[in-house]
N, C-alpha and C positions, 0 to 999 in steps of 0.2 A: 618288113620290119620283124626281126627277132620277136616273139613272146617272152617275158623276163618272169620266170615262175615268182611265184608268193615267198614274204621270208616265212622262213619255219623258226617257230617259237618266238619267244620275245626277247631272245637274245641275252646277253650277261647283262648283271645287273651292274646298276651306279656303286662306284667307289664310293667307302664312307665318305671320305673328301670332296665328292660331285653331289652329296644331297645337302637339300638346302633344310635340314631340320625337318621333314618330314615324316622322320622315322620315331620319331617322338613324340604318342598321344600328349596332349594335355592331360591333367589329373579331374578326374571327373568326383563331387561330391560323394562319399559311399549313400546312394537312395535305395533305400528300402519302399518295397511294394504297401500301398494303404488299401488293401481290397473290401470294400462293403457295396450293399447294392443300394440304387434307390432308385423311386420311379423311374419311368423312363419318360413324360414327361419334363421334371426335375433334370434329368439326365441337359435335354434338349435346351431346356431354358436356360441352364449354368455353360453349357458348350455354347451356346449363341452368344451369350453374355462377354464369355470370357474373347471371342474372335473378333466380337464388338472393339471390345479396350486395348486390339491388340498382344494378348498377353495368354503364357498357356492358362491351360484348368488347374496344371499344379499349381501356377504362380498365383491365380485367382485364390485357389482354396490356402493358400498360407497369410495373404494379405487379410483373408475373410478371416483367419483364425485369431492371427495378430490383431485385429480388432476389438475380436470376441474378448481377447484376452487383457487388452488396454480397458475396456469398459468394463467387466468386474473388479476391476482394479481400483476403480474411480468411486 
């Protein structure tokens, strides 16, 4: 039995007409970085919390703010 060498490279790429929309990120909100420090403690209890509720840190820290913000309100 013949050995059939490896292909080389990955060959031509897909026709615009052959992609199924691929080529087109989504549009991502512009996020800017919130950098401050705090315990690390803190840190561990808010990353557990938030893995808990299924939900990131960021989403955790905007609901916690929205909160904050509805209750001086009141």
């Amino acid at each position: 039995m013949a050995k059939v060498p490896p292909p080389r490279g990955k060959g031509e790429p897909p026709l615009p007409g052959q992609t199924i929309g691929n080529l087109e990120a989504p549009e991502r909100a512009d996020l800017e970085p919130l950098n401050f420090k705090v315990p690390r403690a803190f840190r561990r209890e808010f990353k557990t919390y938030a893995a808990q509720q299924g939900k990131s840190m960021s989403r955790v820290l905007h609901e916690a703010f929205a909160a904050l913000k509805h209750e001086s309100t009141n």
